[in-house]
N, CA, C and O atoms as CSV, one atom per row, in Angstrom:
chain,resi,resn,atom,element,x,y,z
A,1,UNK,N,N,4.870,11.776,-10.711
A,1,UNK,CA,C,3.591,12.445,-10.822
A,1,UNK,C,C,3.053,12.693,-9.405
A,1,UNK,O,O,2.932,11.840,-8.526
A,2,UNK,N,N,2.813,13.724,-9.340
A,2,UNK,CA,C,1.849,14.238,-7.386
A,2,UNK,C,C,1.042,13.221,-7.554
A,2,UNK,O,O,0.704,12.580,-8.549
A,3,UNK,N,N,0.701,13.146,-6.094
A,3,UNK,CA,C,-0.469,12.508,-5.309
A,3,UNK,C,C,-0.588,12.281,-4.368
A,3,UNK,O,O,0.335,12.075,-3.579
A,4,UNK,N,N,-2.193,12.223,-4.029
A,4,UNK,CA,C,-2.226,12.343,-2.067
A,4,UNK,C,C,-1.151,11.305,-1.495
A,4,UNK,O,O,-0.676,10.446,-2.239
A,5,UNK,N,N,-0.745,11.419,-0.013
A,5,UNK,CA,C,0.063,10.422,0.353
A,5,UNK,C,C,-0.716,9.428,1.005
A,5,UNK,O,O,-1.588,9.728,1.820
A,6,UNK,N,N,-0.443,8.254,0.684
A,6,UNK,CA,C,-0.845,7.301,1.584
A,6,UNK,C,C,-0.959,6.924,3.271
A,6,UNK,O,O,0.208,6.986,3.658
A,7,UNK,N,N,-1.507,6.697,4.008
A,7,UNK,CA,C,-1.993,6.901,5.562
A,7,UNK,C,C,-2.336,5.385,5.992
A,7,UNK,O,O,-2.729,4.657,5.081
A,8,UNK,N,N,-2.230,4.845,7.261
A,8,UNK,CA,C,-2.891,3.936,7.730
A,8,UNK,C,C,-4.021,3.722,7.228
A,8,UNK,O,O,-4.126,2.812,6.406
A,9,UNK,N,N,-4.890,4.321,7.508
A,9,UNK,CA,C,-6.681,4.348,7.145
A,9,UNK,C,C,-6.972,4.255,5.800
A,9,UNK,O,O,-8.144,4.076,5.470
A,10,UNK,N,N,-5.919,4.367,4.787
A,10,UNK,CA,C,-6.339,4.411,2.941
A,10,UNK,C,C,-6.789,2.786,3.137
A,10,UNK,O,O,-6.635,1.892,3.969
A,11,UNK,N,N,-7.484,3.004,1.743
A,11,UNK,CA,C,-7.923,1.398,1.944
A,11,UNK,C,C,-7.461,0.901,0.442
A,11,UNK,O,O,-7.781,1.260,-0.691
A,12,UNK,N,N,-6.402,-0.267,1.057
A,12,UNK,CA,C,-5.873,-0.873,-0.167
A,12,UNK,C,C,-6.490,-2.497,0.060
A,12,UNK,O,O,-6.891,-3.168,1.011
A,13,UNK,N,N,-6.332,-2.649,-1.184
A,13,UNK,CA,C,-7.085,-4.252,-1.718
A,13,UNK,C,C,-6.602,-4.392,-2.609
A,13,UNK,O,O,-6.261,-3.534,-3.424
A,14,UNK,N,N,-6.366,-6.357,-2.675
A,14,UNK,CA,C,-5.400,-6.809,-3.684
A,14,UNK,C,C,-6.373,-7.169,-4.878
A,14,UNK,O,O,-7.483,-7.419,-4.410
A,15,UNK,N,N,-6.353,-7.255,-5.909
A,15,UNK,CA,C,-7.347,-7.585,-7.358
A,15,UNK,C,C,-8.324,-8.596,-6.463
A,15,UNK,O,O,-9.368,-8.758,-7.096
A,16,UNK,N,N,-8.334,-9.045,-5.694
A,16,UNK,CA,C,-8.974,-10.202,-5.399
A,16,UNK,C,C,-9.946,-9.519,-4.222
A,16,UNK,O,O,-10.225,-10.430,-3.443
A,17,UNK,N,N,-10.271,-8.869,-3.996
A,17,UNK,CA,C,-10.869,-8.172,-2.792
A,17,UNK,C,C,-10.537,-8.482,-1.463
A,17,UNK,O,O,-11.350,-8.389,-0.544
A,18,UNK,N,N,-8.900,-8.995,-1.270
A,18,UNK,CA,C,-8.564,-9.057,0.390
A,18,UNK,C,C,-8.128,-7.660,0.769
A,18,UNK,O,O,-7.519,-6.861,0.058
A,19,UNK,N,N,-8.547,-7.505,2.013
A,19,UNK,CA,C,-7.829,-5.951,2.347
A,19,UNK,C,C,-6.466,-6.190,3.376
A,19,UNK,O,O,-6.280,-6.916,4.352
A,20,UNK,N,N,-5.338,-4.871,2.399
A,20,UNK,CA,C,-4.489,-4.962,3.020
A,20,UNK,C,C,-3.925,-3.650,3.776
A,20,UNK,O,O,-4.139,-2.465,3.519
A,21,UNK,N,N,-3.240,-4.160,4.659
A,21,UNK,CA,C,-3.192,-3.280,5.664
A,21,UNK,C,C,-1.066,-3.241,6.082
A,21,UNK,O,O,-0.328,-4.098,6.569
A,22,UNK,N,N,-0.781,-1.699,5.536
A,22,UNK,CA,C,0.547,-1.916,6.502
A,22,UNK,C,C,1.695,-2.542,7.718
A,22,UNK,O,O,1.298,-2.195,8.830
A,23,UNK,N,N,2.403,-2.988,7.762
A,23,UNK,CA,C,3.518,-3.903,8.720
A,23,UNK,C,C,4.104,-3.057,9.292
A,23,UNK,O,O,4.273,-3.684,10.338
A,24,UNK,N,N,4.708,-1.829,9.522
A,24,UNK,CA,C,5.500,-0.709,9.937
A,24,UNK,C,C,4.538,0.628,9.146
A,24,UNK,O,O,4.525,0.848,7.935
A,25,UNK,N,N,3.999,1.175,9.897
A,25,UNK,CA,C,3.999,2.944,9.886
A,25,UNK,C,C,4.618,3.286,9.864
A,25,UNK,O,O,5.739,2.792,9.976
A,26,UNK,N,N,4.276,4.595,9.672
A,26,UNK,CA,C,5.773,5.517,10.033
A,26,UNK,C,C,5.095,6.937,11.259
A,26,UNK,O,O,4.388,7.904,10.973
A,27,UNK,N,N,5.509,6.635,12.235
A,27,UNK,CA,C,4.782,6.820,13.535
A,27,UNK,C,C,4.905,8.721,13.613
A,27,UNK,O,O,4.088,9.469,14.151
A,28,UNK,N,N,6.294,9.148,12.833
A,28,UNK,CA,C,6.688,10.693,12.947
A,28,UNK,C,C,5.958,11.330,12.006
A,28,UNK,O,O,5.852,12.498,12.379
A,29,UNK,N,N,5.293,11.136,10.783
A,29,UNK,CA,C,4.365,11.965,9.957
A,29,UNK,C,C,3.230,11.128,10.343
A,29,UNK,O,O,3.232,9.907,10.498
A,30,UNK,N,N,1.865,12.284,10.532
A,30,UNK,CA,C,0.782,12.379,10.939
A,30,UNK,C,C,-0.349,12.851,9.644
A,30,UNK,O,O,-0.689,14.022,9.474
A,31,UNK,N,N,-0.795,11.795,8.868
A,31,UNK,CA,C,-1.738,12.937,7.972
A,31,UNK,C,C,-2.946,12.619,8.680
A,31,UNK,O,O,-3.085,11.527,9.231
A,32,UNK,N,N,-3.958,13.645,8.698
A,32,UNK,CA,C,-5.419,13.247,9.180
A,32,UNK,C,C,-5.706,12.509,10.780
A,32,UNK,O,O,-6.699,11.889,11.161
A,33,UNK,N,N,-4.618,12.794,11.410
A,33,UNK,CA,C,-4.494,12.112,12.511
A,33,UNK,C,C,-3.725,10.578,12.608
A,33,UNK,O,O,-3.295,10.000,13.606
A,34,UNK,N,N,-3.726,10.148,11.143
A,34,UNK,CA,C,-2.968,8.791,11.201
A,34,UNK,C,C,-1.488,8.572,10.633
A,34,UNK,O,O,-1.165,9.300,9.694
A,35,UNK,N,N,-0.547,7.635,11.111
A,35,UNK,CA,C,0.845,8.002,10.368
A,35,UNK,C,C,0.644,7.712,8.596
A,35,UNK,O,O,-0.398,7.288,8.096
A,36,UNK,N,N,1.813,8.030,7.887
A,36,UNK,CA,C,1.837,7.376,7.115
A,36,UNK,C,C,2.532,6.467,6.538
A,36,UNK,O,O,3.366,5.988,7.306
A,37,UNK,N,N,2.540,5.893,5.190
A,37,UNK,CA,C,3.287,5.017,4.984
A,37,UNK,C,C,4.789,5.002,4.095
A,37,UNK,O,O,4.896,5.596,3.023
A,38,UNK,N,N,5.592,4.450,4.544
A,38,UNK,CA,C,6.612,4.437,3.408
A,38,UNK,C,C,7.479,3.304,2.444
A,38,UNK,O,O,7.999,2.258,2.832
A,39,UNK,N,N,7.465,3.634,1.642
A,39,UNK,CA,C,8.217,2.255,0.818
A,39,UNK,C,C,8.457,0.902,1.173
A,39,UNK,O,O,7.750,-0.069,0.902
A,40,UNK,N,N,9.650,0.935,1.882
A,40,UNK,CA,C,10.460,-0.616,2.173
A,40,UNK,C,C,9.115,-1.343,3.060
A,40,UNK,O,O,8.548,-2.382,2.724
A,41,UNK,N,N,8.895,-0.781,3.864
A,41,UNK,CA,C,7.397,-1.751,4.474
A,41,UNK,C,C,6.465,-2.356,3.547
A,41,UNK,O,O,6.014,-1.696,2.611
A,42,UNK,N,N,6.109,-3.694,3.760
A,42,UNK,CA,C,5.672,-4.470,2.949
A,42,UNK,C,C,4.179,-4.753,3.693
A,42,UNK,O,O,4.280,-5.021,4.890
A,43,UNK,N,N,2.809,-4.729,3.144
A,43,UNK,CA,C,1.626,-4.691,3.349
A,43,UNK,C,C,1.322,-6.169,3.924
A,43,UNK,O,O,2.310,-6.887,3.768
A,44,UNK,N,N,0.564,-6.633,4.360
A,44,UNK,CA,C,-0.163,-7.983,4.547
A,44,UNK,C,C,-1.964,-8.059,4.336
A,44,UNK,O,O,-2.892,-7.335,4.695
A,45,UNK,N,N,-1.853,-9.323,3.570
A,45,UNK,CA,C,-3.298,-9.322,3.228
A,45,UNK,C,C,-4.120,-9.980,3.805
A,45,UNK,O,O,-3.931,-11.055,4.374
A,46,UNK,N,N,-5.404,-9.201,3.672
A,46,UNK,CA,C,-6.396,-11.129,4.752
A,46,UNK,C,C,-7.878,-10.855,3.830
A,46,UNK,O,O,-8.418,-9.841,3.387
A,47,UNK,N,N,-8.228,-12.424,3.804
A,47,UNK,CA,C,-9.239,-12.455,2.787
A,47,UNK,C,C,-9.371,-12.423,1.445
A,47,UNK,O,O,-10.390,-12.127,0.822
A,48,UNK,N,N,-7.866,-12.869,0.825
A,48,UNK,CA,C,-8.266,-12.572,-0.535
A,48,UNK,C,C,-8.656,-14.355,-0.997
A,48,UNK,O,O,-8.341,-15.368,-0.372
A,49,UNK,N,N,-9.315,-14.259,-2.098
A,49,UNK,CA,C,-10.301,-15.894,-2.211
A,49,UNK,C,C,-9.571,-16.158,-3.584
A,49,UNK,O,O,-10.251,-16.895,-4.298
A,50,UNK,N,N,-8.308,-15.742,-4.192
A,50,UNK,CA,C,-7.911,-15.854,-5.528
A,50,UNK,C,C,-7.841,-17.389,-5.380
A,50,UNK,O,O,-7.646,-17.709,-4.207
A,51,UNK,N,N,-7.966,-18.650,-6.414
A,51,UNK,CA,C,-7.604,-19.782,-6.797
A,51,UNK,C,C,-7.126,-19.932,-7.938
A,51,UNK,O,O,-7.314,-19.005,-8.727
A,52,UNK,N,N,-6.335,-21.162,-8.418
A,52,UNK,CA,C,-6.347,-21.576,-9.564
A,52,UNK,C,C,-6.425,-23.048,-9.772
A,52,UNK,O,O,-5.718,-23.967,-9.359
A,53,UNK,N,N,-7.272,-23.020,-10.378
A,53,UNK,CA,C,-7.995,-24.596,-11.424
A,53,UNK,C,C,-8.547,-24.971,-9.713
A,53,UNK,O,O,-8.579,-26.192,-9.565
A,54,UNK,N,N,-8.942,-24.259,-8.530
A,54,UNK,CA,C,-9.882,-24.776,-7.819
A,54,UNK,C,C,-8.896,-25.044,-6.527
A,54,UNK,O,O,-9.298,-25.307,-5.394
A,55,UNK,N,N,-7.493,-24.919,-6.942
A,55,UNK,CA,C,-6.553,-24.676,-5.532
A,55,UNK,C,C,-5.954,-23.144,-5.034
A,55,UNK,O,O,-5.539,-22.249,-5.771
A,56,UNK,N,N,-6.044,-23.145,-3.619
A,56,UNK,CA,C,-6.047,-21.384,-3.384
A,56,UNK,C,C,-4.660,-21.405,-3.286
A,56,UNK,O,O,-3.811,-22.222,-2.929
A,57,UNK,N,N,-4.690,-19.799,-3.882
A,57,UNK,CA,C,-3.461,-19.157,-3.854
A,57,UNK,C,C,-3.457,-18.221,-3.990
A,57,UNK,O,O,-3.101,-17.489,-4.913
A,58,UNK,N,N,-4.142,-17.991,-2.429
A,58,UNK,CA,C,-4.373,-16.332,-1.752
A,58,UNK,C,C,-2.902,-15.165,-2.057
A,58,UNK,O,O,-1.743,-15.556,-2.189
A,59,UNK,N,N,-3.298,-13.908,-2.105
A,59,UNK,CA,C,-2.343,-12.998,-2.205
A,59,UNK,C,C,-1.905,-12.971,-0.522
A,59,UNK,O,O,-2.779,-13.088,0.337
A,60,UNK,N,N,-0.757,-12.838,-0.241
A,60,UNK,CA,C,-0.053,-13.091,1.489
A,60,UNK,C,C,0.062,-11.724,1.746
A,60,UNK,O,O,-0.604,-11.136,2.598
A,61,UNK,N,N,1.147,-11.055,0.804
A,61,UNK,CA,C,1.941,-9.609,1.384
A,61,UNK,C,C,2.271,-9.079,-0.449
A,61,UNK,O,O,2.419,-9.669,-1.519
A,62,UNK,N,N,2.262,-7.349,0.125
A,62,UNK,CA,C,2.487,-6.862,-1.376
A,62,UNK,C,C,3.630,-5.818,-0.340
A,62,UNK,O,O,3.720,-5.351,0.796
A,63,UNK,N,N,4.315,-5.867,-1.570
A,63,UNK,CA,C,5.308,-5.132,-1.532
A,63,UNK,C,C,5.671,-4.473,-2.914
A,63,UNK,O,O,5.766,-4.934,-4.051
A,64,UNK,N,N,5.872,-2.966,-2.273
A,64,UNK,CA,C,5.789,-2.201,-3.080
A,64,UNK,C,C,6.593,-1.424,-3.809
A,64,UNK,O,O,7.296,-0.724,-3.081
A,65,UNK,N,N,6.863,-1.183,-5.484
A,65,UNK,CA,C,7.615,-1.223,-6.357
A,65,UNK,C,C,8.197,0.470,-6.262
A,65,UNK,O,O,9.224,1.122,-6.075
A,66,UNK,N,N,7.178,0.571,-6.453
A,66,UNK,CA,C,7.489,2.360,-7.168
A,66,UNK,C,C,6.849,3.352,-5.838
A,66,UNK,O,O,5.845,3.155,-5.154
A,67,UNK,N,N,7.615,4.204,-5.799
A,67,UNK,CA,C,6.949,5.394,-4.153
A,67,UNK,C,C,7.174,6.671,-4.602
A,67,UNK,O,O,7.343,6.773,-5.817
A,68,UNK,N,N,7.219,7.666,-3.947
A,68,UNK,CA,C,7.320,9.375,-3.948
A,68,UNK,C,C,9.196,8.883,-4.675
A,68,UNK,O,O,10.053,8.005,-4.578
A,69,UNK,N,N,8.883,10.317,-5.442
A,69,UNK,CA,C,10.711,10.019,-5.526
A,69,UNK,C,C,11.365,11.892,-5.024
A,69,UNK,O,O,12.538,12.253,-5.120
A,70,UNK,N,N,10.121,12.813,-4.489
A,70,UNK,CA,C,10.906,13.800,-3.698
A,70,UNK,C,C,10.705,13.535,-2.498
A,70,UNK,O,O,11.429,13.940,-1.588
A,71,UNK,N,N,9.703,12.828,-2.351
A,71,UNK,CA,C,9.334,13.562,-0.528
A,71,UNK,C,C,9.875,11.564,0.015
A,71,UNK,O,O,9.873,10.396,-0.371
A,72,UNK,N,N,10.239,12.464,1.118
A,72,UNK,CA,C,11.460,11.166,2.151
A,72,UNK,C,C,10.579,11.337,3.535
A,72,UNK,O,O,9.996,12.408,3.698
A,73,UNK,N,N,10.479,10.397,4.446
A,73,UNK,CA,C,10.724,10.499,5.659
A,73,UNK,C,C,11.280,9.562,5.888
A,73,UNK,O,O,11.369,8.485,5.298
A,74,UNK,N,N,12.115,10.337,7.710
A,74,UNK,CA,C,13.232,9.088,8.249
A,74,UNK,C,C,14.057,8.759,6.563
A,74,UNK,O,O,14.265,7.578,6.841
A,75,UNK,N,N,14.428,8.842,5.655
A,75,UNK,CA,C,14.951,8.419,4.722
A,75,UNK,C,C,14.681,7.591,4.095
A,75,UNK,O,O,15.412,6.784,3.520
A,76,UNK,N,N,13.454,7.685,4.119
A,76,UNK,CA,C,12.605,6.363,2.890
A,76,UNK,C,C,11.796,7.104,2.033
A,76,UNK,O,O,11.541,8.290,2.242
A,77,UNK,N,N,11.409,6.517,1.150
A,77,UNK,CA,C,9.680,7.175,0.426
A,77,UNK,C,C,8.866,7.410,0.654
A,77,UNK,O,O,8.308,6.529,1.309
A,78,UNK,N,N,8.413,8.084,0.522
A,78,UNK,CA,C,6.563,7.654,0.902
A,78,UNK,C,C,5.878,7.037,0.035
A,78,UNK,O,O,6.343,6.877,-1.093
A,79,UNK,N,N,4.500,6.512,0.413
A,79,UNK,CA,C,3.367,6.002,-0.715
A,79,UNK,C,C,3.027,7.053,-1.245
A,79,UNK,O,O,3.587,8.018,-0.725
A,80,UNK,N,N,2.319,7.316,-2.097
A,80,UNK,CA,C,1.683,7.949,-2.978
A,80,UNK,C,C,-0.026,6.649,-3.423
A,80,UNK,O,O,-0.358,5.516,-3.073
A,81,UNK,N,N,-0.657,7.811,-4.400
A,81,UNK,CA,C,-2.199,7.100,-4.436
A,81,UNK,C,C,-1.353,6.537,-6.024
A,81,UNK,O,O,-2.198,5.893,-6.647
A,82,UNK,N,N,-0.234,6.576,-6.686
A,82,UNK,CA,C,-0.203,5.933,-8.022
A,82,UNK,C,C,0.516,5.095,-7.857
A,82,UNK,O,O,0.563,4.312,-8.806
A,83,UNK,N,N,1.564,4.722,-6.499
A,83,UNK,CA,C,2.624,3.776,-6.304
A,83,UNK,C,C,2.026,2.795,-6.575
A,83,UNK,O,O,0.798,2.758,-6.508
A,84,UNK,N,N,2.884,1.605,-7.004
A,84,UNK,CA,C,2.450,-0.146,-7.352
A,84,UNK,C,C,3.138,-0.767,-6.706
A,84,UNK,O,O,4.225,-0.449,-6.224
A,85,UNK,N,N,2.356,-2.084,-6.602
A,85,UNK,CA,C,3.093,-2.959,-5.737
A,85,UNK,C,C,2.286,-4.591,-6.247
A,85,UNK,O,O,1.293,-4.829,-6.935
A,86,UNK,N,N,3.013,-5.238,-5.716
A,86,UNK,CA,C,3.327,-6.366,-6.412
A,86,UNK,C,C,2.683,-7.556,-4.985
A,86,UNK,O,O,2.727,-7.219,-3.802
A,87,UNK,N,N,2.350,-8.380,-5.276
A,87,UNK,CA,C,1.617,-9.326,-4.516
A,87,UNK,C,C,2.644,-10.387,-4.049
A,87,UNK,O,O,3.782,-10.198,-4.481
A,88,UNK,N,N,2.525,-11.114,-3.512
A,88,UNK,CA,C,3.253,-12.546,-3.169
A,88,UNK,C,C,2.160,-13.863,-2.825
A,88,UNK,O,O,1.024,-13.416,-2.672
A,89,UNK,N,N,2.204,-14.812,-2.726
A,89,UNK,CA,C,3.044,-15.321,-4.376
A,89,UNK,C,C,2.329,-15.382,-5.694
A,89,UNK,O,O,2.745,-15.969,-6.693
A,90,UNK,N,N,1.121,-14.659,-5.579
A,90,UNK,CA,C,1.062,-15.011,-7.240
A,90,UNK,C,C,1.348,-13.736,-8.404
A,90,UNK,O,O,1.299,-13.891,-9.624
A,91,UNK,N,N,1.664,-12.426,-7.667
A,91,UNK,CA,C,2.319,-11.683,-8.833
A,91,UNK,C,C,0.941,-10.542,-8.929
A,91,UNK,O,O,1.196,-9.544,-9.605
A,92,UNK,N,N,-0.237,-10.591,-8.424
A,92,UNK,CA,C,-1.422,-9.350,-8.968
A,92,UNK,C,C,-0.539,-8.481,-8.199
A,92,UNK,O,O,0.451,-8.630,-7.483
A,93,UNK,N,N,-1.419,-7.309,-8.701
A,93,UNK,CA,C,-0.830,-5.636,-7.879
A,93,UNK,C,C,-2.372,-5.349,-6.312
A,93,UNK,O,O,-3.468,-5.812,-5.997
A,94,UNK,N,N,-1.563,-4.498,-5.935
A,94,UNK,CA,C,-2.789,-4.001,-4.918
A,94,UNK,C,C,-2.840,-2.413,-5.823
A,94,UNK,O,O,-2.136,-1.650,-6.484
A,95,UNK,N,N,-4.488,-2.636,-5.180
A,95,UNK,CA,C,-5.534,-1.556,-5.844
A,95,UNK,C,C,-5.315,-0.389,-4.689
A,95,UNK,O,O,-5.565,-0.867,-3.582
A,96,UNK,N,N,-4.915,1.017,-4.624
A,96,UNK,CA,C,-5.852,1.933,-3.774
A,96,UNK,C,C,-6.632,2.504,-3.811
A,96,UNK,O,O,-6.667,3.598,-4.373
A,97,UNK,N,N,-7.675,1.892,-3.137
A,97,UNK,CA,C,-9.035,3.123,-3.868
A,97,UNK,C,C,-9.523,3.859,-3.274
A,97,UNK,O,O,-10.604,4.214,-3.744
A,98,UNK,N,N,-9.032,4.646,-1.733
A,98,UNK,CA,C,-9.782,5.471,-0.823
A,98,UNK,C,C,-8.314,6.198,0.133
A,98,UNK,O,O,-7.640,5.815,1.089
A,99,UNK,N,N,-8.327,7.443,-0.777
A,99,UNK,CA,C,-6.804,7.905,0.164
A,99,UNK,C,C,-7.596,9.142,0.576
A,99,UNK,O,O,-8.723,9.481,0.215
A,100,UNK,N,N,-6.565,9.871,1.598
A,100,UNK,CA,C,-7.094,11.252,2.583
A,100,UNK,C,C,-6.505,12.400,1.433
A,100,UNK,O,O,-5.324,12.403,1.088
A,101,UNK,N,N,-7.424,13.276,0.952
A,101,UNK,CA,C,-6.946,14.489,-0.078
A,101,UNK,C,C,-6.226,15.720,0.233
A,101,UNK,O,O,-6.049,16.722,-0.461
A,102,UNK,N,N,-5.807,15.411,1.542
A,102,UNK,CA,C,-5.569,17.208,1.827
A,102,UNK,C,C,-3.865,17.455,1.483
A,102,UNK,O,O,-3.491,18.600,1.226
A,103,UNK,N,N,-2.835,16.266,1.499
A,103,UNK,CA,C,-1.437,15.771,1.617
A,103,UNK,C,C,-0.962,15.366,0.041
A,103,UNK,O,O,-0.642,14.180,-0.031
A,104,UNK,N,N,-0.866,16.007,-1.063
A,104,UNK,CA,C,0.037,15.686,-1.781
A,104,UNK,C,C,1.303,15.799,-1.974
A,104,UNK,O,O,1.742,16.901,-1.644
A,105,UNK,N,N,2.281,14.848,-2.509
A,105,UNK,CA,C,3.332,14.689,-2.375
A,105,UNK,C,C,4.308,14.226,-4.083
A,105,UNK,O,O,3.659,13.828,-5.051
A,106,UNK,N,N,4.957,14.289,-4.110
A,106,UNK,CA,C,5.653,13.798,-5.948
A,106,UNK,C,C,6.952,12.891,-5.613
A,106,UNK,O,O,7.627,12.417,-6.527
């Protein structure tokens, strides 16, 4: 399914409200002035306050399941605003809720 592509500057957050932020760009595509992102790179989180029964077990890094399945750079995927991704270690997804509109991609 299309959708804008994902960029440095989108703002992703894990169910828990930590914000996460990309490990590798991808420095050769430029949307909006910022690179973007692609698949195999795995996100890192800071601030998320998830517990259970009162011991934390913050979301660390999400890494992500599903990406563009036409558009490649360097020979990877790209993000997309519907891709999922998966948390470590307790398994929530990260949310995107603020991508750049001008760049769709499928």
């Amino acid at each position: 399914m299309p959708g804008p592509l994902l960029h440095v500057g989108a703002t992703v957050m894990c169910m828990h409200g930590g914000q996460a932020q990309p490990t590798a760009p991808n420095p050769r595509v430029l949307v909006n002035g910022q690179p973007i992102v692609t698949q195999p790179a795995p996100y890192v989180v800071a601030g998320c306050v998830f517990n259970i029964s009162g011991a934390p077990s913050p979301c660390v890094t999400g890494q992500w399941i599903t990406a563009a399945v036409r558009v490649l750079s360097n020979g990877m995927p790209v993000l997309l605003m519907d891709s999922q991704a998966i948390c470590a270690p307790n398994g929530t997804p990260l949310l995107i809720t603020v991508v750049q509109p001008r760049v769709v991609g499928m």
